[in-house]
TIKE-472648 format. One record per residue (C-alpha): residue in one letter; y, x, z. Coordinates in steps of 0.02 Angstrom, whole numbers, padded with zeros to 5 digits, always signed. Example, Ala and Ser with C-alpha at 12.3 -4.5 7.8 and 13.67 -1.06 7.14 Angstrom:
2
a-00225+00615+00390;s-00053+00684+00357;
***
This chain:
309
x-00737-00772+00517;x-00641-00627+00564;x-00718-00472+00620;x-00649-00308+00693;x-00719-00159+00652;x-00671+00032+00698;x-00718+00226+00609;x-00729+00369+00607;x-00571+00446+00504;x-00568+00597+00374;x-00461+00699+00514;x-00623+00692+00591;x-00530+00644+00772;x-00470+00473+00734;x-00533+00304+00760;x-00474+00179+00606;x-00464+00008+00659;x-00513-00108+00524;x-00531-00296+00497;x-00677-00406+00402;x-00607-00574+00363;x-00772-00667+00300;x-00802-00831+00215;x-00908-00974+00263;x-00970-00990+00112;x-01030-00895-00049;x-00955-00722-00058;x-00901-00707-00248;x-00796-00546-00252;x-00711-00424-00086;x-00544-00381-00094;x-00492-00226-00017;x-00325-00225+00050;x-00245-00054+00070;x-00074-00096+00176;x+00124-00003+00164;x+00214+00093+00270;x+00255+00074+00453;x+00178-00101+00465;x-00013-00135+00508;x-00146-00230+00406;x-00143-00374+00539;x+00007-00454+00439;x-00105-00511+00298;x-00197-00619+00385;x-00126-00776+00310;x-00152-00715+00137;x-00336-00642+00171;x-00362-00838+00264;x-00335-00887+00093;x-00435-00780-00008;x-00576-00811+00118;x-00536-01008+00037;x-00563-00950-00140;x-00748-00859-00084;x-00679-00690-00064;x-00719-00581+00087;x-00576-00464+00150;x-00581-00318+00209;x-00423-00184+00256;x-00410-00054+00363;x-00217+00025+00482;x-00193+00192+00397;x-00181+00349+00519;x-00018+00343+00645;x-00015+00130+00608;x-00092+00009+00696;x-00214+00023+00801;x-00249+00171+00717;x-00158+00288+00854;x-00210+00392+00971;x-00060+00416+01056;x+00109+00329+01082;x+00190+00490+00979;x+00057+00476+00843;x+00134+00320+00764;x+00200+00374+00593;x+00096+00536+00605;x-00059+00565+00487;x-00152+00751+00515;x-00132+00913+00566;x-00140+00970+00388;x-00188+00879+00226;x-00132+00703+00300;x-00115+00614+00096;x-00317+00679+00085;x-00357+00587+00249;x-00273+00438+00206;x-00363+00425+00016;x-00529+00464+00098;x-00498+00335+00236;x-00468+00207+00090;x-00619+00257+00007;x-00731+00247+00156;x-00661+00069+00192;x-00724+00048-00015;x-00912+00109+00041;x-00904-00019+00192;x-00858-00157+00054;x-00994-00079-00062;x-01127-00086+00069;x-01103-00259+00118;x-01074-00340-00040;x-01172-00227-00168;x-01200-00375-00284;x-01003-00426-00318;x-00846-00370-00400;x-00742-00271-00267;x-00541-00267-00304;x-00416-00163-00201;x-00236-00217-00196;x-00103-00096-00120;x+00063-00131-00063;x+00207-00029-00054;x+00167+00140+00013;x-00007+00070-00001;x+00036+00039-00207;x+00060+00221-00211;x-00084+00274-00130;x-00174+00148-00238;x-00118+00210-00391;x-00168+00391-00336;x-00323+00344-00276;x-00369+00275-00466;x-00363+00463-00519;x-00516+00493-00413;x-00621+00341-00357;x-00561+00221-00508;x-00742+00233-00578;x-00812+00136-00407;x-00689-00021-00411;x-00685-00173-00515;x-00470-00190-00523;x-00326-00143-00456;x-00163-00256-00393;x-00039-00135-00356;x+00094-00238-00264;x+00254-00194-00244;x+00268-00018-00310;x+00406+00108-00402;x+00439+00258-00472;x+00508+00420-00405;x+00562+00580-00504;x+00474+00725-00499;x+00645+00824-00457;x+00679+00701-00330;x+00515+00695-00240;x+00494+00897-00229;x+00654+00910-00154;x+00605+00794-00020;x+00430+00892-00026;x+00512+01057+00009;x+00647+00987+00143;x+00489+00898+00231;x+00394+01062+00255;x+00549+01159+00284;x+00585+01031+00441;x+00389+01037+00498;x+00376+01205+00498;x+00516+01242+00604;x+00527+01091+00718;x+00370+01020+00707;x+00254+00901+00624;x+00285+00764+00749;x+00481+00796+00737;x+00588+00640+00668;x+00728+00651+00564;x+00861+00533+00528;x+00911+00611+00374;x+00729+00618+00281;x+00724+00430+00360;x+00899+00397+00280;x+00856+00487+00113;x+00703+00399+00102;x+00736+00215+00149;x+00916+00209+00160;x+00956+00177-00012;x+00843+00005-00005;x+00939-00041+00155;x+01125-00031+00060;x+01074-00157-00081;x+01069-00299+00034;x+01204-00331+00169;x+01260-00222+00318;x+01180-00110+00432;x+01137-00241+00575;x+01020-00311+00442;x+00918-00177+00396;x+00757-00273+00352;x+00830-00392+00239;x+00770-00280+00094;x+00585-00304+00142;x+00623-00507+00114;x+00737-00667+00093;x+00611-00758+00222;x+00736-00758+00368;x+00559-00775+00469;x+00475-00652+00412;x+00618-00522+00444;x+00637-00587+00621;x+00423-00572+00641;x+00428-00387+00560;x+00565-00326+00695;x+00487-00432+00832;x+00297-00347+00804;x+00269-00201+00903;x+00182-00129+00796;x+00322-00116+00656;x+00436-00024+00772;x+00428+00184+00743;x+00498+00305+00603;x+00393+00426+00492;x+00375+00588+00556;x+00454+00734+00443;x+00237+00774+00426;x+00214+00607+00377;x+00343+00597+00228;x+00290+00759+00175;x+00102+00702+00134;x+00161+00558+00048;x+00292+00658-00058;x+00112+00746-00113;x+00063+00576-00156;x+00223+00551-00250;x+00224+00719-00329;x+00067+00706-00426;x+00097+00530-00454;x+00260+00583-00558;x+00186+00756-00623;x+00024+00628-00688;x-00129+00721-00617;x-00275+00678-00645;x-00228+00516-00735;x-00361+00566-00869;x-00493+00509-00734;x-00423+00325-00736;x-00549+00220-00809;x-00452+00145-00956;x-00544-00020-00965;x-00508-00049-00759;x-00401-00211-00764;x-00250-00185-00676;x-00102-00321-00588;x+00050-00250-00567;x+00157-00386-00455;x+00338-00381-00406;x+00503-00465-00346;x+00649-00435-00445;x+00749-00421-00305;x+00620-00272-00265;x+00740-00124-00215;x+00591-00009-00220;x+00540-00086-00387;x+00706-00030-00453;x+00763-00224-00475;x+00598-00215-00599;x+00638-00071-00704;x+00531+00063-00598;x+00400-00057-00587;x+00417-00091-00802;x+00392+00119-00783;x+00241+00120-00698;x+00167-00039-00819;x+00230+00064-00974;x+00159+00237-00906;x-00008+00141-00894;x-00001+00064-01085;x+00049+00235-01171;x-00107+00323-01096;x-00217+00200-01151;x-00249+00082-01035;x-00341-00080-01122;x-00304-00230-00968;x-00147-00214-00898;x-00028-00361-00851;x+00151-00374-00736;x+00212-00504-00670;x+00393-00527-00574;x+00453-00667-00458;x+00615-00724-00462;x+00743-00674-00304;x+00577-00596-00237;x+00614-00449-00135;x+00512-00317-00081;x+00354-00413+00021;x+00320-00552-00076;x+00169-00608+00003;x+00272-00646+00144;x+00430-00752+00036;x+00461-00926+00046;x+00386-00975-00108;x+00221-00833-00077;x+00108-00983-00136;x+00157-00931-00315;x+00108-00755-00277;x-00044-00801-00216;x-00095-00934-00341;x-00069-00804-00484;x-00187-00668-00396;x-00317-00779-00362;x-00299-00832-00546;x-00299-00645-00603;x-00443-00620-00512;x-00542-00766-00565;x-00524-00720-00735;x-00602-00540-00711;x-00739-00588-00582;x-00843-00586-00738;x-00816-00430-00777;
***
């Protein structure tokens, strides 16, 4: 069964649009799903379809300025007024208390993808005590030189244009190095995949079809800065299993090695369950490749071996 739902967000202005996908059965763990940037958490329907299969319930939520998620045509790839990265962590958590308050009984996971990874892996630093495990899908590494540049020349462009302003340049800077590594410019989304369909379906959805506001790419260089500066990370629970999952075609990933980062980050502080895998020729969304019944055979094994837990 699937079941919309909508809430009230952290901005305290903003309706979230979420989505229950619910079993027929038995309901033997939720999985949260916490989707990336400019896409919508409609796309992971096939993959929650077959969770729902393997007696999980689903539940994800469109981040603020995604979605349905919008209040306005101009507020796609726009979070807040002010503190958008603290809405959109907040958001996540009060999808978590939904999850919680349906399912008290079960294990609850959360898997993040892409810009969702990020928030993921930020969101460990403060609600990691409340969650069963982590997949963090997708994911990288930024330098902390790199990331307060783009912090400063964010809020630099905001405050004198706008919040809502769009720039080609922070849009370049941020994405265009991903685009370069495979083909030419009249195939920009072949980074995201090697599924010729799924490229097509991203450009065709409507709801795929905006750039981040200069705002928008300044709260999540806040999320990237204390990612890379490693607040907090003493408030990870070190026994929390975590799945790190890749392609290693993964531009983001850093063709594996920022993804090997992130893993080795986690082992060095401590962490006691912590496994990677990669796929080969994967690129950046592989839940969506041609051979995604791999990926999705080894998370539903990851997380049938830590249901007990």
């Amino acid at each position: 069964m699937k079941k919309e739902f909508f809430f009230l967000s952290a901005n305290e202005k903003t309706q979230i649009h979420g989505i229950w996908w619910i079993p027929d059965g038995k309901v033997r763990g939720v999985v949260q799903l916490v989707h990336g940037m400019v896409e919508h958490i409609g796309r992971y329907d096939e993959f929650a379809n077959f969770l729902n299969q393997q007696g999980f319930a689903v539940i994800g939520h469109d981040h603020l300025g995604h979605g349905l998620s919008v209040c306005s045509e101009e507020d796609y790839g726009f979070f807040s007024d002010k503190l958008g990265q603290v809405a959109l962590l907040k958001d996540i958590h009060r999808v978590t208390k939904k999850a919680r308050a349906r399912y008290p009984k079960v294990p609850l996971f959360v898997l993040g993808h892409s810009m969702g990874s990020f928030l993921l892996r930020r969101y460990l630093t403060i609600y990691g005590d409340e969650i069963d495990g982590a997949i963090v899908m997708g994911t990288g590494y930024e330098p902390l030189l790199a990331v307060r540049f783009g912090k400063v020349l964010t809020k630099i462009l905001t405050v004198l244009r706008g919040g809502h302003t769009r720039s080609k340049l922070v849009n370049g800077l941020a994405l265009g190095s991903y685009v370069a590594k495979f083909g030419n410019r009249r195939r920009p989304g072949s980074w995201l995949s090697k599924n010729e369909e799924n490229v097509k379906a991203y450009k065709e959805d409507p709801h795929c079809h905006f750039m981040f506001t200069v705002s928008a790419y300044h709260d999540f260089f806040c999320v990237l800065e204390d990612l890379a500066s490693g607040k907090n990370f003493d408030r990870i629970p070190r026994n929390l299993p975590v799945f790190l999952v890749s392609g290693m075609d993964d531009a983001l990933g850093g063709f594996t090695k920022r993804v090997l980062h992130v893993y080795n980050e986690y082992r060095e502080m401590g962490m006691e369950d912590v496994d990677v895998q990669f796929y080969k020729e994967g690129r950046h969304e592989i839940l969506n490749e041609v051979d995604r019944e791999l990926v999705y055979d080894d998370i539903r094994a990851w997380l049938e071996r830590h249901l007990e837990r």
